[in-house]
PDB file of N, H, CA, C and O in Angstrom:
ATOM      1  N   UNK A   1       0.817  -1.167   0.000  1.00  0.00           N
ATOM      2  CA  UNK A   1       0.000   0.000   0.000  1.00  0.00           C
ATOM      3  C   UNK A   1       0.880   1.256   0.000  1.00  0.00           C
ATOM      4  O   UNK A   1       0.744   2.256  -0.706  1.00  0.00           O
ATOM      5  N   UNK A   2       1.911   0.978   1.035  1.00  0.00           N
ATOM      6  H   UNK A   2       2.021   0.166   1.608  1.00  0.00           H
ATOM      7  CA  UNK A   2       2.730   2.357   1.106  1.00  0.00           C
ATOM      8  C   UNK A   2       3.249   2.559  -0.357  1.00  0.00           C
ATOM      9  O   UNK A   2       3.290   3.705  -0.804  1.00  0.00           O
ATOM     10  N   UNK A   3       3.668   1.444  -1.160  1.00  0.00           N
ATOM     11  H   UNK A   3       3.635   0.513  -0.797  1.00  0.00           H
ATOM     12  CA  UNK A   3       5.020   1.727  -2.345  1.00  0.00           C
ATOM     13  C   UNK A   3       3.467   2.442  -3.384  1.00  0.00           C
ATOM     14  O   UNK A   3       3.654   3.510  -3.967  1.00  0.00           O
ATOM     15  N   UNK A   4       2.276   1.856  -3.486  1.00  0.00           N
ATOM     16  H   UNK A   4       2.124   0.988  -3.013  1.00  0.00           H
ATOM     17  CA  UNK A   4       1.553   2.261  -4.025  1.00  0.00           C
ATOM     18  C   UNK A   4       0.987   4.398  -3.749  1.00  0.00           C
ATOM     19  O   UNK A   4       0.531   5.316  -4.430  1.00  0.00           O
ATOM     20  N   UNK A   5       1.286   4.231  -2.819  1.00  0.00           N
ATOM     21  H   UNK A   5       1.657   3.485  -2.267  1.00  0.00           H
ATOM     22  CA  UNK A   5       1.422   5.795  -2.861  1.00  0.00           C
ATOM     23  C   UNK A   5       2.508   6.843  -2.924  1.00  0.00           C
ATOM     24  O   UNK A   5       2.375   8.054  -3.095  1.00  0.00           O
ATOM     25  N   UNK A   6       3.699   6.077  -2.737  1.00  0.00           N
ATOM     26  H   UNK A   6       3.807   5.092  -2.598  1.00  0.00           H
ATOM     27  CA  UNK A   6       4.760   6.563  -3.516  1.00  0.00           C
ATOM     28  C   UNK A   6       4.314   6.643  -4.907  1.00  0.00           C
ATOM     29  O   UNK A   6       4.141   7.809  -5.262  1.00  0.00           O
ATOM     30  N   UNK A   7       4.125   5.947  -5.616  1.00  0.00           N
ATOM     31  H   UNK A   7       4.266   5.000  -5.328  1.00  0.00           H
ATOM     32  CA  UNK A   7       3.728   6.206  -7.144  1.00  0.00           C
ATOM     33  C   UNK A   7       2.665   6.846  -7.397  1.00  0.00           C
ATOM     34  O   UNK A   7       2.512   7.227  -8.557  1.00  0.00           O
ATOM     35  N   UNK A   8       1.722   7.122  -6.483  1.00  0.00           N
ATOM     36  H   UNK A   8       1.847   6.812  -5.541  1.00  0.00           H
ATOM     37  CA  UNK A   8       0.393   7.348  -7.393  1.00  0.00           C
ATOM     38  C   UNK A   8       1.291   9.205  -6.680  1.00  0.00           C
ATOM     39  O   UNK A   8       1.448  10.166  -7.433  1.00  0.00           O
ATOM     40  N   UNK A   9       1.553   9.211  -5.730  1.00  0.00           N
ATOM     41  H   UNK A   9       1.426   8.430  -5.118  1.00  0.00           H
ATOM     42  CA  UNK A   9       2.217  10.875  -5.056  1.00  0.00           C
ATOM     43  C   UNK A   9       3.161  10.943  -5.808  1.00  0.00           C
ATOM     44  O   UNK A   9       3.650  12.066  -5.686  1.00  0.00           O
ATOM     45  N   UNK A  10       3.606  10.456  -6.406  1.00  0.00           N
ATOM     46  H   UNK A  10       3.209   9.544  -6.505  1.00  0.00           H
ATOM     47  CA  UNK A  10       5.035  10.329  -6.867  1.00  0.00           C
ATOM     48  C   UNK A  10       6.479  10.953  -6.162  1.00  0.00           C
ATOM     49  O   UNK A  10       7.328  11.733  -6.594  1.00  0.00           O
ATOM     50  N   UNK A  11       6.323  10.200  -4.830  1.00  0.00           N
ATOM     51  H   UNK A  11       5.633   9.567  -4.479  1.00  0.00           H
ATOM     52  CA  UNK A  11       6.901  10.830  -4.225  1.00  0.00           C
ATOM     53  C   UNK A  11       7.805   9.895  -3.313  1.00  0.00           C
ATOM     54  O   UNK A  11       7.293   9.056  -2.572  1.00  0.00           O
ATOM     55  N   UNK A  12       9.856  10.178  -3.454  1.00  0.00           N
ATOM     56  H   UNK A  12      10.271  10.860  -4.057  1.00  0.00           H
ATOM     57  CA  UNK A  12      10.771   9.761  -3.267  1.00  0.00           C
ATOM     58  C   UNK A  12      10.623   9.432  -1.899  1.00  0.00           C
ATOM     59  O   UNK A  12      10.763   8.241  -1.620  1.00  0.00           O
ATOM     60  N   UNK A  13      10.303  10.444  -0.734  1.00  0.00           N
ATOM     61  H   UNK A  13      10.190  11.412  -0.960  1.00  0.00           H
ATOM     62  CA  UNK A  13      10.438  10.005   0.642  1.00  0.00           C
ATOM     63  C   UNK A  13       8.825   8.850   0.919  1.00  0.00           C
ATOM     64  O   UNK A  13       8.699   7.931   1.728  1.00  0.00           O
ATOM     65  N   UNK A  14       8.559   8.990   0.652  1.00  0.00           N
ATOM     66  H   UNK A  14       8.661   9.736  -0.005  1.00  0.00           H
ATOM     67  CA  UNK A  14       7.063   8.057   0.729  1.00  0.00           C
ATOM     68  C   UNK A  14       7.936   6.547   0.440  1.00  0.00           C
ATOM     69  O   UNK A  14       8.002   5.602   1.227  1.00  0.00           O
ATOM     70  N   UNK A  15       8.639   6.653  -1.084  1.00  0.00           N
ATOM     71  H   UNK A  15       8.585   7.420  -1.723  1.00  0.00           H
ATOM     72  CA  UNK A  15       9.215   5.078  -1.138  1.00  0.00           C
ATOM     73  C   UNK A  15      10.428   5.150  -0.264  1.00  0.00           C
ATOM     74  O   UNK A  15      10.532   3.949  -0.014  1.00  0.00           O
ATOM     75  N   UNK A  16      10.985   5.470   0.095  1.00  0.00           N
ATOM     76  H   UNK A  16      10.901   6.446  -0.108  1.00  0.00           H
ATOM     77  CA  UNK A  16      12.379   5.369   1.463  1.00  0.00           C
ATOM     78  C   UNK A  16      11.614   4.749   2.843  1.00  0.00           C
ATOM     79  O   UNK A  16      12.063   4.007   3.717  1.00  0.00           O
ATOM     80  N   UNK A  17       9.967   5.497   2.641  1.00  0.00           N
ATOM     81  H   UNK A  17       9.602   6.099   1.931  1.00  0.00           H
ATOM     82  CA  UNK A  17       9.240   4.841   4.035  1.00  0.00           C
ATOM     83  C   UNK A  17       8.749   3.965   3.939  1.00  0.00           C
ATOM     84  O   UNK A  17       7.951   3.657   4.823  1.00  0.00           O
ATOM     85  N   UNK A  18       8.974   3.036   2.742  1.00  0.00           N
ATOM     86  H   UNK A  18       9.622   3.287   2.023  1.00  0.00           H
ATOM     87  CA  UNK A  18       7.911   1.803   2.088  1.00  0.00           C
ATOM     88  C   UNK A  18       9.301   1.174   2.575  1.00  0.00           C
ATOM     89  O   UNK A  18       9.172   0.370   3.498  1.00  0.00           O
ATOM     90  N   UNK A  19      10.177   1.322   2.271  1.00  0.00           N
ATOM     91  H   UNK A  19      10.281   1.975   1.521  1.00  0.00           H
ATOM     92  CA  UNK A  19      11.770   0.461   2.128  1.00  0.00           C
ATOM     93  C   UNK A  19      11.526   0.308   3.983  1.00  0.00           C
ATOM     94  O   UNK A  19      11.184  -0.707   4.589  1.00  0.00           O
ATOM     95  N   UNK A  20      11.846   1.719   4.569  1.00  0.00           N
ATOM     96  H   UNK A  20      12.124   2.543   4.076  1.00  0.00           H
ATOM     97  CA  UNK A  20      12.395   1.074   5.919  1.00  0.00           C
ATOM     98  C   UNK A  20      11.225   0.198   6.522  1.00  0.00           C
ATOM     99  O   UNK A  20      11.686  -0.683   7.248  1.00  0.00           O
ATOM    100  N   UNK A  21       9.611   0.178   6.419  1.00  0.00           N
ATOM    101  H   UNK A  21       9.236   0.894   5.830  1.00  0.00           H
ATOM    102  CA  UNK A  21       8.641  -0.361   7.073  1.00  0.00           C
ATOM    103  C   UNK A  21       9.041  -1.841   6.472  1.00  0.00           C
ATOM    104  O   UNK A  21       9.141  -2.771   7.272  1.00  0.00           O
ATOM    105  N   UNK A  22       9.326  -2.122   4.731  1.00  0.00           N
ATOM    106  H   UNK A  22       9.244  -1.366   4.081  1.00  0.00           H
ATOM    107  CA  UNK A  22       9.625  -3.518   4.356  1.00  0.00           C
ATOM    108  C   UNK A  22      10.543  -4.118   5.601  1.00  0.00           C
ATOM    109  O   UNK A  22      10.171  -4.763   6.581  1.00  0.00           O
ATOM    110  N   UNK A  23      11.937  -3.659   5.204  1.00  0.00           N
ATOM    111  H   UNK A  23      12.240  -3.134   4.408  1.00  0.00           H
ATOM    112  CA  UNK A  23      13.113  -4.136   6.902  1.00  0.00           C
ATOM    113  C   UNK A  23      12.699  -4.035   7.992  1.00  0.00           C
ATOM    114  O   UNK A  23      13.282  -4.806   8.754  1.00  0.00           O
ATOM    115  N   UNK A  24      11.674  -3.220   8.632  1.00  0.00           N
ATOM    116  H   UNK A  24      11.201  -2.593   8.013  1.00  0.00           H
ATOM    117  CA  UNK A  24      11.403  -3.552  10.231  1.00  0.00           C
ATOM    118  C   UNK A  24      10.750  -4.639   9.897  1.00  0.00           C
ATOM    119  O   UNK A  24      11.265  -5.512  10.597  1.00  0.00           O
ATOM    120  N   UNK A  25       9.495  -5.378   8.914  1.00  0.00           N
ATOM    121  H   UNK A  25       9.077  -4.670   8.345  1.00  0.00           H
ATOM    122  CA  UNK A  25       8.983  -6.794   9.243  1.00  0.00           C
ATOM    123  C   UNK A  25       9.911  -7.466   8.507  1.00  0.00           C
ATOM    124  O   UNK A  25       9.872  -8.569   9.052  1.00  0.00           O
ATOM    125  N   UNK A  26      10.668  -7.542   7.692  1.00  0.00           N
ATOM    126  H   UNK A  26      10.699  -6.646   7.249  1.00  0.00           H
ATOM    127  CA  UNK A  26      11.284  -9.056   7.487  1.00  0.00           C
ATOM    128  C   UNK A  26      12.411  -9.297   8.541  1.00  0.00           C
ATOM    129  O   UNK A  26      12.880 -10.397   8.832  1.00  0.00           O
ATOM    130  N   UNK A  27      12.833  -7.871   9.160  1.00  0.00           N
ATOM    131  H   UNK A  27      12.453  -6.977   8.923  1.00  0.00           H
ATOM    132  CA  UNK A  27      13.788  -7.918  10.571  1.00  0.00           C
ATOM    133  C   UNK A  27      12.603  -9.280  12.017  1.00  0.00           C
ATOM    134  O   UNK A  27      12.718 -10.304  12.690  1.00  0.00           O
ATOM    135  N   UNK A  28      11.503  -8.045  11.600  1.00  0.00           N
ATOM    136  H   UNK A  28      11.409  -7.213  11.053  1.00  0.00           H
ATOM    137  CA  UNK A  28      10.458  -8.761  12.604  1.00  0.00           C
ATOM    138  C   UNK A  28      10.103 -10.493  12.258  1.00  0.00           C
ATOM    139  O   UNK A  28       9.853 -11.387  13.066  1.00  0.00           O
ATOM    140  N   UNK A  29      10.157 -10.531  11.321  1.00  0.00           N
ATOM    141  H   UNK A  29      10.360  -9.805  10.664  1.00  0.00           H
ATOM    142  CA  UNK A  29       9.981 -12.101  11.005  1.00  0.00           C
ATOM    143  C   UNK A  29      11.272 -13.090  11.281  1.00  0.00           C
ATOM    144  O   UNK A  29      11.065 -14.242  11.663  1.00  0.00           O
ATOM    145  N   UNK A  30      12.646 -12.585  11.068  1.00  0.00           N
ATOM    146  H   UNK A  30      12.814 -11.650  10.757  1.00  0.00           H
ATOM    147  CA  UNK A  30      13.628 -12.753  11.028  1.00  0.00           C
ATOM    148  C   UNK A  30      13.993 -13.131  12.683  1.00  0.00           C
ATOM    149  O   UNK A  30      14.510 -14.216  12.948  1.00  0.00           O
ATOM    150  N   UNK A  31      13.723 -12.285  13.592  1.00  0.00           N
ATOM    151  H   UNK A  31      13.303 -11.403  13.377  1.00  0.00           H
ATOM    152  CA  UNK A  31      14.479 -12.528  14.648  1.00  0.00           C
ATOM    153  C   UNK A  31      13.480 -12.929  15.635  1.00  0.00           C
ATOM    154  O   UNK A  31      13.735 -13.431  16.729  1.00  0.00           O
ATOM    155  N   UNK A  32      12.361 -12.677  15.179  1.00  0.00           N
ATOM    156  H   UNK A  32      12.154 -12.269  14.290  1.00  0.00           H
ATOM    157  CA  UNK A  32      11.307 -13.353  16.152  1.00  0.00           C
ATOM    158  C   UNK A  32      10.158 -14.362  16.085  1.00  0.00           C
ATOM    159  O   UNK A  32       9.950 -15.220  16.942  1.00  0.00           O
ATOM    160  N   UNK A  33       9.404 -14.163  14.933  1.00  0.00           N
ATOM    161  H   UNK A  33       9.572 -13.466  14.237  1.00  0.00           H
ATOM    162  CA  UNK A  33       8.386 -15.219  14.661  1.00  0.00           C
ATOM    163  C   UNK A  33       9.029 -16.788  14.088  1.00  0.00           C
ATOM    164  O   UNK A  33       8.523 -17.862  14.415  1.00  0.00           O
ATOM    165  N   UNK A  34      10.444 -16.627  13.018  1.00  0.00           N
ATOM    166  H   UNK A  34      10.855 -15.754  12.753  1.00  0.00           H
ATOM    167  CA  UNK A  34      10.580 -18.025  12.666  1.00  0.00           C
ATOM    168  C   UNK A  34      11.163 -18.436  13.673  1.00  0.00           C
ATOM    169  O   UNK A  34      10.835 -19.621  13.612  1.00  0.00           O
ATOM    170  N   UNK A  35      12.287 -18.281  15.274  1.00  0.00           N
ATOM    171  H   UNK A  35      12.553 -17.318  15.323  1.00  0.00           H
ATOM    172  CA  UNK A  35      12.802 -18.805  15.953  1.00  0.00           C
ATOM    173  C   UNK A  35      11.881 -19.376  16.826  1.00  0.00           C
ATOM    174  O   UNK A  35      12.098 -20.498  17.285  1.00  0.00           O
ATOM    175  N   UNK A  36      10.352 -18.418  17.267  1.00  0.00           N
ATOM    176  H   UNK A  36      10.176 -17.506  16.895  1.00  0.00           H
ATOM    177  CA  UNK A  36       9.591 -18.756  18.020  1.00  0.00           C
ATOM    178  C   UNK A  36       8.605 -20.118  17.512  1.00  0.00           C
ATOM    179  O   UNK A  36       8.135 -20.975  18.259  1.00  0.00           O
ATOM    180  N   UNK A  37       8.434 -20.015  15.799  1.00  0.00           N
ATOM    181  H   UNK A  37       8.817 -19.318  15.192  1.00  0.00           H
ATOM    182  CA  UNK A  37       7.546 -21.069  14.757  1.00  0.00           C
ATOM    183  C   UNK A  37       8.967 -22.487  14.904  1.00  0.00           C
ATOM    184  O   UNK A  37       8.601 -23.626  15.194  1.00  0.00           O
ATOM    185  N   UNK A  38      10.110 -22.265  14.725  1.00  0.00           N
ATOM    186  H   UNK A  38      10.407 -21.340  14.490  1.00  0.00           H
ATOM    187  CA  UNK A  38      11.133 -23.415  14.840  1.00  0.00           C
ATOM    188  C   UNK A  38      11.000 -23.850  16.385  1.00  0.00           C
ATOM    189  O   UNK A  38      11.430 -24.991  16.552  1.00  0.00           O
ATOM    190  N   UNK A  39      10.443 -23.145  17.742  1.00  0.00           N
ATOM    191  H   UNK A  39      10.093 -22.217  17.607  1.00  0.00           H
ATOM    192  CA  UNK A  39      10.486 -23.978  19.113  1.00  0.00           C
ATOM    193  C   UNK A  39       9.220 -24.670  19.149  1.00  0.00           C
ATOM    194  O   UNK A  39       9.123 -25.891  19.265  1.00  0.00           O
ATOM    195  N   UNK A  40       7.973 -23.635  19.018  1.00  0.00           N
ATOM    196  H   UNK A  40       8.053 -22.643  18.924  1.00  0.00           H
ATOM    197  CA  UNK A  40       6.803 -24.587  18.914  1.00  0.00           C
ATOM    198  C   UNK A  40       6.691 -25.667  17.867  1.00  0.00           C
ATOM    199  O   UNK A  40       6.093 -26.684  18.219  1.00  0.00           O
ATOM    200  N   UNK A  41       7.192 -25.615  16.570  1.00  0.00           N
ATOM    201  H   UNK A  41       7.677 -24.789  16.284  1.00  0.00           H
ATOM    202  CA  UNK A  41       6.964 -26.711  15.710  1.00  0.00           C
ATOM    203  C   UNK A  41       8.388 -27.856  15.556  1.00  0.00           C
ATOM    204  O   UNK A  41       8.366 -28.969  15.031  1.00  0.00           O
ATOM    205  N   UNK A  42       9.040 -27.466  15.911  1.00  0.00           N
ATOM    206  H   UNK A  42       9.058 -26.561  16.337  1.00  0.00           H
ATOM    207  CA  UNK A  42      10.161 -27.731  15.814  1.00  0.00           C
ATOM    208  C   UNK A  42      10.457 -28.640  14.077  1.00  0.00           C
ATOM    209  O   UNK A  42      10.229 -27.863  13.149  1.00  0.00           O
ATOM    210  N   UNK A  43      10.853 -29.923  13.654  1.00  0.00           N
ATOM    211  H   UNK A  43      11.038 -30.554  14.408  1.00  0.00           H
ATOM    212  CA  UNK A  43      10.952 -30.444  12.461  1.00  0.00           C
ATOM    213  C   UNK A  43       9.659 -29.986  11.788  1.00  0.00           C
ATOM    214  O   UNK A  43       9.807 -29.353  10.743  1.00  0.00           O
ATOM    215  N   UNK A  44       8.570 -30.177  12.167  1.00  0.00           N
ATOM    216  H   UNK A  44       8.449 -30.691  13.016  1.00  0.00           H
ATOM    217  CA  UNK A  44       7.674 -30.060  10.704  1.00  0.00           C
ATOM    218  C   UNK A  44       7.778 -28.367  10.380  1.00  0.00           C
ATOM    219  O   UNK A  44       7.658 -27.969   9.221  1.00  0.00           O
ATOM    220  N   UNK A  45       7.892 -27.905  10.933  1.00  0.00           N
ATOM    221  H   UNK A  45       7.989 -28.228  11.874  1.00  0.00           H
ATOM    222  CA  UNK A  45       8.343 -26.138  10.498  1.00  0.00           C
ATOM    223  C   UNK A  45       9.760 -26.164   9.617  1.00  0.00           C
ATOM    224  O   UNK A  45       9.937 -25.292   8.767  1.00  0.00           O
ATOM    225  N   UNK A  46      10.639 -27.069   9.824  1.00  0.00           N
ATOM    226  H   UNK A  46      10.495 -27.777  10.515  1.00  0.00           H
ATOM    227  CA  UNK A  46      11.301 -27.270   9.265  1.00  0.00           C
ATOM    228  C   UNK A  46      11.214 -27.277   7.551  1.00  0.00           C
ATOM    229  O   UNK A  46      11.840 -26.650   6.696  1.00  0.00           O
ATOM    230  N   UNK A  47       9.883 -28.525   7.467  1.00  0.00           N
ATOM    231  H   UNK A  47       9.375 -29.034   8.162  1.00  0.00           H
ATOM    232  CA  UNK A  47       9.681 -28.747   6.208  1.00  0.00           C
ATOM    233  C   UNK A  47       8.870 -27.716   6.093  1.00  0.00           C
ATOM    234  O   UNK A  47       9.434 -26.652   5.838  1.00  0.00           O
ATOM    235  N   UNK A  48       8.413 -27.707   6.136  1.00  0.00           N
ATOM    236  H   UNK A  48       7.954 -28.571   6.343  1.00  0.00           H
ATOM    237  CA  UNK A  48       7.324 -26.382   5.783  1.00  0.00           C
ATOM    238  C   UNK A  48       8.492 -25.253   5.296  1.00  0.00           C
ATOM    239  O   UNK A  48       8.389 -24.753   4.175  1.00  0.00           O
ATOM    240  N   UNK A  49       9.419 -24.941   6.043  1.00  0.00           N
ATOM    241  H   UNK A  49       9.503 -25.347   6.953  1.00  0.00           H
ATOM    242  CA  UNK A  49      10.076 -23.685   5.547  1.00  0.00           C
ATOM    243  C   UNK A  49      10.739 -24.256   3.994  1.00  0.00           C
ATOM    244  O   UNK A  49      10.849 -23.474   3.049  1.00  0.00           O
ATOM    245  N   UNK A  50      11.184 -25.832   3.883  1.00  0.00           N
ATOM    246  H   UNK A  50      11.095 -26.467   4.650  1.00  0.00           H
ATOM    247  CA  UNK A  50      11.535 -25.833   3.041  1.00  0.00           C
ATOM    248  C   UNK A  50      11.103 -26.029   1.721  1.00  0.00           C
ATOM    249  O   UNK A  50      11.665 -25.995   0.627  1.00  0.00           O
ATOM    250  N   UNK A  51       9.858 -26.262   2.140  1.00  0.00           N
ATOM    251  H   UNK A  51       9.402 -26.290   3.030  1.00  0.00           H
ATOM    252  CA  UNK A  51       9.074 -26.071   1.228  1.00  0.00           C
ATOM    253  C   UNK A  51       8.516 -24.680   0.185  1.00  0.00           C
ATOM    254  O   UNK A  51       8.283 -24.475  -1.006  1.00  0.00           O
ATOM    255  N   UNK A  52       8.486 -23.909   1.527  1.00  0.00           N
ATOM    256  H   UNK A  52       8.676 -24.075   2.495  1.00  0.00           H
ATOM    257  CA  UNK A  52       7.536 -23.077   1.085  1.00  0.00           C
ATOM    258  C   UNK A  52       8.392 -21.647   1.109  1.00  0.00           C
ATOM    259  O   UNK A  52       8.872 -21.357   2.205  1.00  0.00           O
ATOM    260  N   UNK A  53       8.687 -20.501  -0.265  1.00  0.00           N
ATOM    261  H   UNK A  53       8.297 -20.737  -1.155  1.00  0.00           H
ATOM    262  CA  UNK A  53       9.562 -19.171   0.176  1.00  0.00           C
ATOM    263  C   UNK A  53       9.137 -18.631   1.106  1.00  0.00           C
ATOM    264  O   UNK A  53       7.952 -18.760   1.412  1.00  0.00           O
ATOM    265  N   UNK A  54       9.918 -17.940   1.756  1.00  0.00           N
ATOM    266  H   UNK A  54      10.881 -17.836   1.508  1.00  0.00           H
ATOM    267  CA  UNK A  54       9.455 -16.794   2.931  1.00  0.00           C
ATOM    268  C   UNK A  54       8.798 -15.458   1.925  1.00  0.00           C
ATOM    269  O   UNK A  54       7.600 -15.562   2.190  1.00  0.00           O
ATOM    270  N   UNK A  55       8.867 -14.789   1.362  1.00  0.00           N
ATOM    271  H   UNK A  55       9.840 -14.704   1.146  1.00  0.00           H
ATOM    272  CA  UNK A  55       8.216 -13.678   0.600  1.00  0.00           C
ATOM    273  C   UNK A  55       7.099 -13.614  -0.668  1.00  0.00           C
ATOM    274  O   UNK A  55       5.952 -13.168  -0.663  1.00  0.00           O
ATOM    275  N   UNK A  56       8.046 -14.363  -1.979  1.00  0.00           N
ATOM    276  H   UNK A  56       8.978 -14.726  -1.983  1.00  0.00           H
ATOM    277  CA  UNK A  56       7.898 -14.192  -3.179  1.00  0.00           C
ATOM    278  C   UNK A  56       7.148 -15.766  -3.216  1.00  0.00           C
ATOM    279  O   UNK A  56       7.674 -16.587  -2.465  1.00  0.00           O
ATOM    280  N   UNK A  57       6.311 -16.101  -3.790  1.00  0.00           N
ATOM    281  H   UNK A  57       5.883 -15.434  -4.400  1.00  0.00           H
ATOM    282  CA  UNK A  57       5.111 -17.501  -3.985  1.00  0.00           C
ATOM    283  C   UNK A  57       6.507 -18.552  -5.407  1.00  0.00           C
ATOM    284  O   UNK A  57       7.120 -18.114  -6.380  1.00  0.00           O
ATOM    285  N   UNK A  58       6.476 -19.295  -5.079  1.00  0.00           N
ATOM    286  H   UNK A  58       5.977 -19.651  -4.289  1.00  0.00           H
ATOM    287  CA  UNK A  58       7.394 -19.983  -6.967  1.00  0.00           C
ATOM    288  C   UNK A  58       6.017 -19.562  -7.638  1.00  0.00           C
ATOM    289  O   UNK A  58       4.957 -19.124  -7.193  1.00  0.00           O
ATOM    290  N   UNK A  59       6.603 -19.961  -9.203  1.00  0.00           N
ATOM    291  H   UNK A  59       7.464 -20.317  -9.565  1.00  0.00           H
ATOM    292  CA  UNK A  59       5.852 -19.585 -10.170  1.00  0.00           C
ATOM    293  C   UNK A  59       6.083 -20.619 -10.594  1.00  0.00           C
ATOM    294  O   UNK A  59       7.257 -20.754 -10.939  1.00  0.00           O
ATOM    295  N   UNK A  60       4.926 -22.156 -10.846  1.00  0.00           N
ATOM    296  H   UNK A  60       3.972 -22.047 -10.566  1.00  0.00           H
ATOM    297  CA  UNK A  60       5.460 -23.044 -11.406  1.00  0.00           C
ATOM    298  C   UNK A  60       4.739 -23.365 -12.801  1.00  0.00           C
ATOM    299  O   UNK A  60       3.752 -22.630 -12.796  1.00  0.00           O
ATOM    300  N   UNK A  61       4.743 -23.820 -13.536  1.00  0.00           N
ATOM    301  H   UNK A  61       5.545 -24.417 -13.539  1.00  0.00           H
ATOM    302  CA  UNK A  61       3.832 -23.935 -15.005  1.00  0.00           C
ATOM    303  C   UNK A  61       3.446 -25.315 -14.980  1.00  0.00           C
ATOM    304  O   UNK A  61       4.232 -26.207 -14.661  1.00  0.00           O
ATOM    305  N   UNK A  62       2.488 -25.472 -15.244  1.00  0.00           N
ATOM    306  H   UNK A  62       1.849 -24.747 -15.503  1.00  0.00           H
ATOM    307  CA  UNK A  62       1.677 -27.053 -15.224  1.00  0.00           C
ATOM    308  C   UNK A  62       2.331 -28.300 -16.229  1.00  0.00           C
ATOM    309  O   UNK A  62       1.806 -29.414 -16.251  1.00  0.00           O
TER     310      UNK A  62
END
């Protein structure tokens, strides 16, 4: 939503505030939710992570 109003404002500090809000949650995901998802689940979180990207979905073709 934020990067979307950088563009539609067209406006440079708007995307610098899209950038730092992106790094506080993948920081936030990073140092707290997967260590806390790896104690409660322990191996099947495992697979699951390896399964599945943290961000971007694969793109697979049938």
């Amino acid at each position: 939503m934020i990067v979307g109003q950088a563009l539609r404002f067209r406006s440079v500090s708007i995307c610098w505030w899209a950038a730092g809000c992106w790094i506080g949650f993948h920081n936030r995901v990073l140092e707290y939710e997967e260590p806390h998802l790896a104690e409660a689940y322990g191996e099947e979180y495992d697979r699951y992570r390896e399964r599945v990207p943290r961000w971007l979905p694969r793109v697979r073709r049938p």
